[in-house]
C-alpha positions in Angstrom: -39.2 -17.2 30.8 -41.8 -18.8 32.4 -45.3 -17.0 33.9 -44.0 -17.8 37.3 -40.4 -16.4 37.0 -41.9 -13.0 34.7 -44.3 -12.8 38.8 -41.2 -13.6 40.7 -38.9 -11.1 38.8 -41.7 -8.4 39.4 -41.7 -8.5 43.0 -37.5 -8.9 43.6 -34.9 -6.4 44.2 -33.8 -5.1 40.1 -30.6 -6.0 39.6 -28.6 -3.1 39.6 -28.6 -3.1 43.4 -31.7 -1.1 44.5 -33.2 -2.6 47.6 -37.1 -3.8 47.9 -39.0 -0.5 48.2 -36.1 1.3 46.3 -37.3 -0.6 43.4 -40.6 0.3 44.1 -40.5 4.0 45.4 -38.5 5.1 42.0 -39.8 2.2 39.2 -40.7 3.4 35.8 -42.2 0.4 35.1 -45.5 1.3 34.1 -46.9 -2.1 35.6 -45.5 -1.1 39.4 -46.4 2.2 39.3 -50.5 1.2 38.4 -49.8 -1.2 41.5 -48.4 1.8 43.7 -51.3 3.7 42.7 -53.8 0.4 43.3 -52.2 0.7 47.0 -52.3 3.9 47.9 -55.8 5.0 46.8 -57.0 1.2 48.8 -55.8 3.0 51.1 -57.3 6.6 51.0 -60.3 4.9 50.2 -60.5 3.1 53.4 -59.6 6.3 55.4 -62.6 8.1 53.7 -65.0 5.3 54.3 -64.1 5.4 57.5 -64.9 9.2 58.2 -67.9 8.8 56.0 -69.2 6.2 59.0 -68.5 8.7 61.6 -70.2 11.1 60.2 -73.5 9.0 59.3 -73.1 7.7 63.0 -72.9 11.1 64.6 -76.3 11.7 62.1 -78.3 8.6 63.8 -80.0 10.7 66.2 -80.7 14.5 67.1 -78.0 16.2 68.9 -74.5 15.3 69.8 -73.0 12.2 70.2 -69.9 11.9 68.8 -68.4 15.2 67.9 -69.0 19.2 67.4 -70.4 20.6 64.3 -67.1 22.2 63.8 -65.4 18.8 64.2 -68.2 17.5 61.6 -67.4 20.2 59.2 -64.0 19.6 59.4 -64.7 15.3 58.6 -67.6 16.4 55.9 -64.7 18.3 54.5 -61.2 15.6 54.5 -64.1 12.9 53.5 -64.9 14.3 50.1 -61.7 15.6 49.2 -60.3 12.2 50.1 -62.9 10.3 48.3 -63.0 13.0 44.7 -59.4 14.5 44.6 -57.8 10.6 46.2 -60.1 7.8 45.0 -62.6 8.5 42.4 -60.7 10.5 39.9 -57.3 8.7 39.2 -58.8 5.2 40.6 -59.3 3.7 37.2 -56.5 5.5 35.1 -54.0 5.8 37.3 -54.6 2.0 38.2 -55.5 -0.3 35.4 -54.8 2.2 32.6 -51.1 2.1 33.6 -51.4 -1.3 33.7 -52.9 -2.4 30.9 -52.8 0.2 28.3 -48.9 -0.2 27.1 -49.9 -3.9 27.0 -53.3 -3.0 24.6 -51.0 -1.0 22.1 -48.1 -3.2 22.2 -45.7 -0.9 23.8 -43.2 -1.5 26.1 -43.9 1.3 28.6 -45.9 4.6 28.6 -44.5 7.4 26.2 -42.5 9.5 29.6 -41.7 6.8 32.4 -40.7 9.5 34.2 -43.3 11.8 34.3 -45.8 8.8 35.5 -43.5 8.2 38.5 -43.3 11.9 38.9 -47.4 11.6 39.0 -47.5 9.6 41.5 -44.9 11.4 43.7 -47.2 14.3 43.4 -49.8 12.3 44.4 -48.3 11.2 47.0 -47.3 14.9 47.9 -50.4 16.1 48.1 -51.5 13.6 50.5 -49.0 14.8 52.9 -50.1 18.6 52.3 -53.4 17.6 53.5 -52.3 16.0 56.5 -50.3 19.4 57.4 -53.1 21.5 56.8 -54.7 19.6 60.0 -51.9 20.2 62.2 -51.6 23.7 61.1 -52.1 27.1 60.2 -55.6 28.0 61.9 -57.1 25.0 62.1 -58.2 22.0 59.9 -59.9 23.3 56.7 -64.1 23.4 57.5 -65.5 24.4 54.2 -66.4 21.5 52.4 -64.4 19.9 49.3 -65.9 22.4 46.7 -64.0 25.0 49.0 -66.9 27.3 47.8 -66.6 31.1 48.3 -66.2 34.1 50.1 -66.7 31.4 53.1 -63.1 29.6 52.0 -62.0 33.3 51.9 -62.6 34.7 54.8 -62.4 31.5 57.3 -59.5 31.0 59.5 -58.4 27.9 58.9 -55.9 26.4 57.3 -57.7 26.6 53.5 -54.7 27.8 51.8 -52.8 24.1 52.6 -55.8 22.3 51.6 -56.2 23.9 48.2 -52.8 23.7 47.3 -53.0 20.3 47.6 -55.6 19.8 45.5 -53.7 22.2 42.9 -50.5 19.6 43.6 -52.9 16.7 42.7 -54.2 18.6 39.9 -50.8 18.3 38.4 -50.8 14.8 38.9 -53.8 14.2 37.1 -52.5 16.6 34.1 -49.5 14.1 33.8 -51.7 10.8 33.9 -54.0 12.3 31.1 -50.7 13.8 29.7 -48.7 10.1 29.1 -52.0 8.6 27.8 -52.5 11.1 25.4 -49.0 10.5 24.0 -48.8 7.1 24.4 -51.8 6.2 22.2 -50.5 8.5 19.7 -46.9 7.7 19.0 -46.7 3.7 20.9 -48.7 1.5 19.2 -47.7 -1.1 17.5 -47.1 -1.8 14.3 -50.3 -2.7 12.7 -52.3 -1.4 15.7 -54.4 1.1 13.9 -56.9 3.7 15.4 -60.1 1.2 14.7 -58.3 -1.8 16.4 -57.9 -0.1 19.8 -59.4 -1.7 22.6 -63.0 0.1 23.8 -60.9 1.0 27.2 -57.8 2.0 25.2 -60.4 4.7 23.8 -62.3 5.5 27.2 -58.3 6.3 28.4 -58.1 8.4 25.5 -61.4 10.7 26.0 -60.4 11.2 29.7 -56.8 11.9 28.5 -58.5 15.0 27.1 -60.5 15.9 30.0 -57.5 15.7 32.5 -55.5 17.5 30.1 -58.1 20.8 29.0 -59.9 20.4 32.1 -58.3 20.3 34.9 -55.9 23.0 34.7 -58.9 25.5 35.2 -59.5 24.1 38.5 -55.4 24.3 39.5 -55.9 28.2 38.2 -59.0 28.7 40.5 -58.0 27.4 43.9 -54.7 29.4 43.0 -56.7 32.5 42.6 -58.2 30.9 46.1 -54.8 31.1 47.9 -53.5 34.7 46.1 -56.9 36.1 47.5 -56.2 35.2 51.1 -52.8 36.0 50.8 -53.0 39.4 48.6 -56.2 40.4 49.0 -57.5 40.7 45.5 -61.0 41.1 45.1 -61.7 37.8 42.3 -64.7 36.2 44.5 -65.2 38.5 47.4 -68.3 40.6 47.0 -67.2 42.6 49.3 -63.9 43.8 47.1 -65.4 43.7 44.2 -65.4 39.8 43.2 -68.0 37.2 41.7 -68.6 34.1 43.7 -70.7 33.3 40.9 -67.6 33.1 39.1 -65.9 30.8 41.2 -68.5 28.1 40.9 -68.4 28.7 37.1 -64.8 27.8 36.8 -64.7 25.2 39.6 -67.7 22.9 38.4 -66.1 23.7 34.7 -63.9 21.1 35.6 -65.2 18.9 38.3 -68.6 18.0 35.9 -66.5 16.3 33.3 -64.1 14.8 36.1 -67.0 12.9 36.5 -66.5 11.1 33.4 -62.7 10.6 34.2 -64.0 7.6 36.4 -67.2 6.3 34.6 -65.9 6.0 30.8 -62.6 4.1 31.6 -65.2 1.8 33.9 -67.2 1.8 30.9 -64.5 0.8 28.8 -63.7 -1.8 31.0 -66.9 -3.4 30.8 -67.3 -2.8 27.4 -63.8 -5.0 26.9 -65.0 -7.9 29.2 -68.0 -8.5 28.4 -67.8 -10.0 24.5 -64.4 -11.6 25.8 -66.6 -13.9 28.3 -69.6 -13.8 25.2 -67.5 -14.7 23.0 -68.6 -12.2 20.4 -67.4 -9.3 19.0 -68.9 -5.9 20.1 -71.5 -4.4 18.7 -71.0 -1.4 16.8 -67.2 -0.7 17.8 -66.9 2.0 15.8 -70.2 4.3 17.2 -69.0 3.4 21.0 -65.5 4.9 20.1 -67.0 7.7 19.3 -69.5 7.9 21.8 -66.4 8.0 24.1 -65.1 11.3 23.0 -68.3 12.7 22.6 -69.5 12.0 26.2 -66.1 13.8 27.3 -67.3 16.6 25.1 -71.0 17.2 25.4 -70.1 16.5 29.4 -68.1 19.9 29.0 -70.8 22.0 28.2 -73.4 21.2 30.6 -71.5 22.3 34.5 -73.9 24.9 35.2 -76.9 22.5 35.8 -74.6 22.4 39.1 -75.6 25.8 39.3 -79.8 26.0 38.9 -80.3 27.8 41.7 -77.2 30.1 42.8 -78.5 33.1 41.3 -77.0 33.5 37.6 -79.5 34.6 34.6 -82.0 33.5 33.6 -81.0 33.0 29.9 -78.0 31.0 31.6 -80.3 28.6 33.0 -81.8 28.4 29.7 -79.0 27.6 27.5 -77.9 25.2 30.1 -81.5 23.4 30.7 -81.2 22.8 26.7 -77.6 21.6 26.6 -78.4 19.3 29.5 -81.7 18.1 27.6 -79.9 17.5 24.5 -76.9 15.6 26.1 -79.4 13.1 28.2 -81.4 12.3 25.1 -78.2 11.7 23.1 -77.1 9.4 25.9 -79.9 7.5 26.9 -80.2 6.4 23.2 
């Protein structure tokens, strides 16, 4: 079959009946499903940039010109949950690694079809939680997209809509990194061994790992958000007995390395065009592999430099200090 038909036959109907965005909305080809995700995160990305604007144009002088503080708090507050939770973190996997990464290994679709549509259902899902949660409950949530504590405790609006979305996406990302994991393991062709994998085949991998060990402490901690505000028990409250010390310890546990679930497979990327169009091979494959999985490592161990000044020991900032120290040094050569 020719390029053009193989284009042709992606867009049309499948052949089993299903209409246009039938064959779209429940695909398990891997290839439609990085496009659905290329669409919708456009998408979010545009909404963010757009309240990101207002926001710097409200900032252009003293006093105020376009909206409230409360009105602000509430735009500072969809803008980065939008741009972390809906753009940065499953832009480049959820896109091109669907894409492109069955095609690197030689396999004909990711190791659960179903479980990447599922993904992007959740996705989807979670987008429409945080729609509701400005139409209802108390009020759009006004606390900033690190939800910090007692303040996402104790406020009235609706918080507990907004976190449970981001626990819904959370399992969406656990299901990206999931599939990859898998896939790389048990799909690649024959012949394909670990030292022949593409430089983004291995960034996909590392942040595999980070999705998967990673981000199923922040789901646990914005759950302990909502059972707080529902229940009452004392986790992060100081004023029940709770840490909000603890809160940012387990929140930035994950969101430091969800850093590098956007920057290695953009790494990867890079790393994969740029002998292409040099037309040599790349220099020391086999160290940047590794580097790979150790950045999603030694990023692990370093959240608390998030943390310098919110009051935890002094040894704490130490230890951290060093591990910071250590990982910058082993990076920078």
């Amino acid at each position: 079959m020719s390029p053009a038909r193989n284009i042709d036959a992606f867009y049309k109907p499948t052949q089993d009946g299903k209409g246009w965005i039938r064959s779209w909305l429940f695909t398990l080809d891997h290839k439609r499903i990085g496009v659905l995700y290329l669409y919708t995160i456009m998408a979010f990305f545009l909404v963010g940039i757009t309240l990101g604007g207002l926001m710097r144009f409200e900032l252009i002088r003293p006093g105020m010109d376009l909206m409230d503080a409360q009105t602000y708090n509430v735009l500072f507050t969809l803008h980065g949950v939008i741009m972390v939770f809906f753009v940065v973190i499953p832009s480049v996997p959820a896109t091109f690694g669907n894409i492109f990464l069955p095609i690197q290994l030689g396999a004909d679709d990711v190791a659960f079809p179903r479980i990447n549509l599922l993904s992007w259902w959740m996705y989807i899902f979670g987008a429409i939680l945080i729609v509701c949660s400005l139409f209802t409950g108390g009020g759009p949530p006004d606390t900033g997209w690190t939800f910090y504590v007692p303040f996402s405790e104790v406020t009235s609006t609706n918080v507990s809509l907004a976190v449970f979305a981001v626990f819904i996406l959370g399992f969406s990302s656990i299901f990206i990194g999931l599939n990859f994991v898998t896939t790389i393991h048990r799909l690649r062709c024959e012949g394909m061994t670990w030292t022949r994998l593409s430089l983004f085949t291995w960034s996909l991998y590392a942040t595999g790992w980070i999705q998967i060990l990673a981000t199923p402490i922040l789901a646990i901690t914005v759950l302990l958000v909502m059972v707080e505000r529902f229940v009452g028990v004392g986790m992060f409250d100081p004023s029940k007995g709770g840490d909000p010390l603890l809160y940012q310890h387990l929140f930035w546990i994950y969101s430091h390395p969800a850093v590098y679930i956007m920057i290695l497979p953009a790494m990867g990327i890079i790393s994969d065009i740029i002998p292409v169009f040099a037309r040599k091979n790349i220099f020391g494959y086999k160290m940047m592999a590794f580097s790979s999985l150790m950045i999603a490592f030694a990023g692990s161990l370093v959240w608390a430099h998030h943390m310098f000044t919110s009051g935890m020991s002094d040894f704490a900032v130490l230890v951290f200090s060093f591990f910071k120290l250590c990982c910058r040094h082993s990076f920078s050569n």
